[in-house]
C-alpha distance (Angstrom), angle and dihedral (degrees) to the residues before:
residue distance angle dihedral
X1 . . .
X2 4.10 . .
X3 4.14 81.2 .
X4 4.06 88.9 48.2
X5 3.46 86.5 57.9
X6 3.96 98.4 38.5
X7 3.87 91.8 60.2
X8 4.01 95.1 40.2
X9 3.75 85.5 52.5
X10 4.17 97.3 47.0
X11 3.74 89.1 41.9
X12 3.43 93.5 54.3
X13 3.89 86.6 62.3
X14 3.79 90.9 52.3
X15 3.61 89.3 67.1
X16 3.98 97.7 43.9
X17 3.95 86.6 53.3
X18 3.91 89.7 42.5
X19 3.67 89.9 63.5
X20 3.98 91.7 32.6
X21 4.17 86.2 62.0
X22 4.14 96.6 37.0
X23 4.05 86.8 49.7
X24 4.33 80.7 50.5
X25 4.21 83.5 49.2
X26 4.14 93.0 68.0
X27 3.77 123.0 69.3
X28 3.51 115.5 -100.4
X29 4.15 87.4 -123.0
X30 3.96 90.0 64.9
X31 3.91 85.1 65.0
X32 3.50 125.5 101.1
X33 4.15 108.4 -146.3
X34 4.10 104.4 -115.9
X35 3.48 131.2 -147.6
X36 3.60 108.0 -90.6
X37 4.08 124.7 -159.0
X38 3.73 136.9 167.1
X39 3.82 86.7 -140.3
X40 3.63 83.6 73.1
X41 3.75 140.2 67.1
X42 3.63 118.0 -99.2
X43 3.56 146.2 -172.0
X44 3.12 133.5 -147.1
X45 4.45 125.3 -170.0
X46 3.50 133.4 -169.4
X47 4.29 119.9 -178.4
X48 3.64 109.3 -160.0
X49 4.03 113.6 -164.7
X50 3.94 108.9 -162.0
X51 4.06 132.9 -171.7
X52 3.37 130.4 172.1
X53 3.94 91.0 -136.9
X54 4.51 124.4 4.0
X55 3.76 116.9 -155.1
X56 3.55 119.9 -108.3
X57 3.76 118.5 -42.1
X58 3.73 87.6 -2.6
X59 4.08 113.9 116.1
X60 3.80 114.9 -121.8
X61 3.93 89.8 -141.4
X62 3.90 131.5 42.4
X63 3.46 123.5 174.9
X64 4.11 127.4 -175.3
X65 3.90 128.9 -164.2
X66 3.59 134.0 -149.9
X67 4.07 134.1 176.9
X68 3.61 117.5 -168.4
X69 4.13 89.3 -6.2
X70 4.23 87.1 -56.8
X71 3.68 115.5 117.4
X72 3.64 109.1 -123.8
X73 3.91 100.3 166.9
X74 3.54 154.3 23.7
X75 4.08 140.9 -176.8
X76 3.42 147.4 162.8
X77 3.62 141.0 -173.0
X78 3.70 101.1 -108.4
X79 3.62 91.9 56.6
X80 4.04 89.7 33.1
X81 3.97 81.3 -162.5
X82 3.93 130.9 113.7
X83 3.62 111.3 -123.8
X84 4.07 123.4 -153.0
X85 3.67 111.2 -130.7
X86 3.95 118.1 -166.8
X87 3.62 129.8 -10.8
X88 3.89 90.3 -57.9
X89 3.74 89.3 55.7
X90 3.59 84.1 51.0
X91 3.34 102.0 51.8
X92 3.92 93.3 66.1
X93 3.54 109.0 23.1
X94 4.12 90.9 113.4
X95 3.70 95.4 46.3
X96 3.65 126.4 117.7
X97 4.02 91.0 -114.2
X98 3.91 95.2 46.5
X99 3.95 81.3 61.0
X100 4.17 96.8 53.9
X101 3.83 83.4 43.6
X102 3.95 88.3 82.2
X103 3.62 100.6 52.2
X104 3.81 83.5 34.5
X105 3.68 97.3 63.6
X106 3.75 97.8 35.4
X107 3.90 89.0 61.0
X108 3.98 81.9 54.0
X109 3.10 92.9 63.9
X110 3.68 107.8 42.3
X111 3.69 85.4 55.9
X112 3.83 100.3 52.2
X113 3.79 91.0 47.3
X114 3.80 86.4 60.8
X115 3.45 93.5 69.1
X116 4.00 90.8 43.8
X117 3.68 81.1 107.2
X118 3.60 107.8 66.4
X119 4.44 80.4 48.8
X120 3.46 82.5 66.8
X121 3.79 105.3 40.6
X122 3.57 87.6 45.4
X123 3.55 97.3 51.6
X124 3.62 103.9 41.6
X125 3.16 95.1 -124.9
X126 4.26 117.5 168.4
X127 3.66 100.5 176.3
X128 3.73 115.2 -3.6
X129 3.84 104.0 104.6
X130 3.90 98.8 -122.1
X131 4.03 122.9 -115.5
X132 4.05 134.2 -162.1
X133 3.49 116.9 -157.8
X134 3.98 105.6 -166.9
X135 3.41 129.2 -179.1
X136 4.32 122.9 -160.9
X137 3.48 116.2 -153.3
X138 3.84 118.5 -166.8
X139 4.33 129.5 171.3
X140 3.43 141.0 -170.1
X141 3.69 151.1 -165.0
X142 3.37 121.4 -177.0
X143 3.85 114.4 -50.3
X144 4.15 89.9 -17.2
X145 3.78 133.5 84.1
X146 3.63 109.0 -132.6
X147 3.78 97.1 -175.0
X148 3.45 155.3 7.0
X149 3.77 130.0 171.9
X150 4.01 129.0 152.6
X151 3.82 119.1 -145.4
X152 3.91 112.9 -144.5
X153 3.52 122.4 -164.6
X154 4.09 143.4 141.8
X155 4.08 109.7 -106.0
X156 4.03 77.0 -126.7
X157 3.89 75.1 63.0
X158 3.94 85.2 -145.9
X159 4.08 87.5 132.4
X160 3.68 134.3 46.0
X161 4.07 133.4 -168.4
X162 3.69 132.1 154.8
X163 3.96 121.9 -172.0
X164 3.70 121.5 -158.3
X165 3.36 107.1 -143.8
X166 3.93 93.6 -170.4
X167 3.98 92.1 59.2
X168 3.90 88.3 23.2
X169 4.18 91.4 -129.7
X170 3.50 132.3 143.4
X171 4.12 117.2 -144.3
X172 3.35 128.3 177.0
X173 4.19 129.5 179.7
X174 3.66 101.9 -152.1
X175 3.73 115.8 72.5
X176 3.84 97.3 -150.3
X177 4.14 83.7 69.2
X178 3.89 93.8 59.1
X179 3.52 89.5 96.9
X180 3.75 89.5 52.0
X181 3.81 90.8 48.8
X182 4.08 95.0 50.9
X183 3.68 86.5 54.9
X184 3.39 103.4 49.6
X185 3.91 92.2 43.8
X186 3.92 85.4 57.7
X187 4.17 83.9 58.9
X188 3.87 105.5 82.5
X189 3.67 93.4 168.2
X190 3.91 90.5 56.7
X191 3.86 85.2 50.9
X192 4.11 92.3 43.7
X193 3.71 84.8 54.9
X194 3.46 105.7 43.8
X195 3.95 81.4 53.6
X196 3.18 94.4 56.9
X197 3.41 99.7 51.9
X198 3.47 94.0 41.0
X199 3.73 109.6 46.2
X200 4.24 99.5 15.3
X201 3.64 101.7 45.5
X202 3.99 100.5 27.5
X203 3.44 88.0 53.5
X204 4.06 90.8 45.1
X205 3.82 88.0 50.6
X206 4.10 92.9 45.7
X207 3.81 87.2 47.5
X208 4.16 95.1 52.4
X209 3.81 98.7 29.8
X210 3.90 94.4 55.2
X211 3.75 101.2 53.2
X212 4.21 82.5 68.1
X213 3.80 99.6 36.2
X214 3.86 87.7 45.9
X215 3.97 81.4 60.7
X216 3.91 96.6 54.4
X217 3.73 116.5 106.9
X218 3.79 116.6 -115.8
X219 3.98 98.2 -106.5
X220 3.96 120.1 -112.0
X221 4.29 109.3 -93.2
X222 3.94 97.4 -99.3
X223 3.71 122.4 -173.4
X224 3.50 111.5 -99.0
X225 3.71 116.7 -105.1
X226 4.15 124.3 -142.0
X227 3.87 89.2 -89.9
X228 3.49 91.3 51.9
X229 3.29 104.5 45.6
X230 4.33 90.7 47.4
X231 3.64 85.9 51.2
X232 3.67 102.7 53.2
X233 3.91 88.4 44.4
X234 3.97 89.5 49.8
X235 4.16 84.7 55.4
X236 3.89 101.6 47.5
X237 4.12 85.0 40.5
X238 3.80 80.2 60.1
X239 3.39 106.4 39.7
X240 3.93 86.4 49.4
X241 4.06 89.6 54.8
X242 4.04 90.9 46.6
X243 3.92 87.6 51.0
X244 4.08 91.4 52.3
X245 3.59 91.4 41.9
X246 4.08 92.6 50.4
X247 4.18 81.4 45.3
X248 3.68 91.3 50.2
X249 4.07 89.8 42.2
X250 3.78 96.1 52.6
X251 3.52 94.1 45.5
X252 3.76 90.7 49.8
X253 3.94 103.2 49.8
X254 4.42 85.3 43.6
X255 3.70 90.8 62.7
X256 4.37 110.1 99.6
């Protein structure tokens, strides 16, 4: 039963990063700005894309940022600069926090490519350069973070973790990444850091970047150009297939 509920719980973070990475998909010009309060819960995503080595002119690490499903940012390590993307990008490019952000986001990546290694191992992989996709997670209500979880897996998707950082556990659905799991549970400064990011500096950022969002106006109703229209189709299409696949799921793992 404690398994049941294991692999109901880590699914349900496959579909939360599903939409984090399809919100990523969309330019950040199709987005509307949104009202954005502390009085409400928000979330706040971060895709990491990791390789041990990038071909020529290609950066080794790419990450993406979203708030409430709108891309705000974007950077990569040839650049090694965090760029604003829309009018919530914008809106906090010249703050103090937007400035830590680089230094930040490099030590993000430097860490995950560590463990680029064990991708490898664990794969099997000879002469494929190995590649971790991971995807941070982070809400909050108010003054309090109400979670934080990171989503690991290969962009060959042939591997799948997700840490909480709240409850500091590591669950995985596949049973060929057990071996995976047991050795990064072993690796408390992998958790520590994760944490950190996670819970210290997400809530940091949330703290600083909502005292200027707060202070955006609530944009005029427009009507909805083509883009717009395709786009918000595309989302409930996909939020319709998560909710038959978390059906399908349920009634799966419930079965003796």
């Amino acid at each position: 039963m404690e398994e049941k509920r294991v692999a109901m719980h880590a699914f349900n973070y496959v579909v939360l990063a599903a939409l984090c990475r399809m919100s990523l998909a969309y330019p950040a010009s199709l987005w509307q700005p949104v009202l954005l309060s502390r009085n409400y819960t928000h979330s706040l995503c971060l895709e990491f894309t990791v390789r041990s080595r990038a071909t020529p002119g290609q950066p080794w690490f790419v990450v993406r940022g979203s708030v409430d499903a709108a891309p705000f940012l974007q950077y990569d390590s040839n650049s090694n600069r965090v760029k604003p993307l829309g009018a919530l990008g914008e809106q906090v490019n010249a703050t103090k926090a937007w400035g830590q952000l680089t230094q930040t986001l490099g030590e993000v990546g430097q860490e995950l490519r560590t463990i680029l290694p064990d991708v490898k191992l664990h794969e099997n992989k000879t002469r494929d350069l190995p590649s971790l996709l991971a995807t941070m997670l982070c809400h909050r209500k108010g003054e309090q973070s109400t979670g934080a979880t990171w989503q690991f897996s290969s962009i060959e998707r042939k591997m799948f973790l997700v840490f909480d950082a709240i409850n500091v556990n590591w669950t995985t659905i596949n049973t060929r990444d057990r071996e995976l799991k047991q050795k990064w549970e072993k690796n408390r400064d992998l958790a520590e850091f994760l944490r950190k990011i996670s819970l210290g500096d997400c809530n940091h950022w949330f703290k600083e970047f909502l005292e200027h969002w707060e202070e955006m106006p609530v944009p005029a109703m427009k009507t909805a150009n083509t883009n717009q229209f395709l786009l918000i189709l595309g989302i409930i299409a996909a939020v319709c297939i998560c909710l038959v696949l978390i059906v399908i799921f349920r009634m799966a793992i419930v079965r003796p």
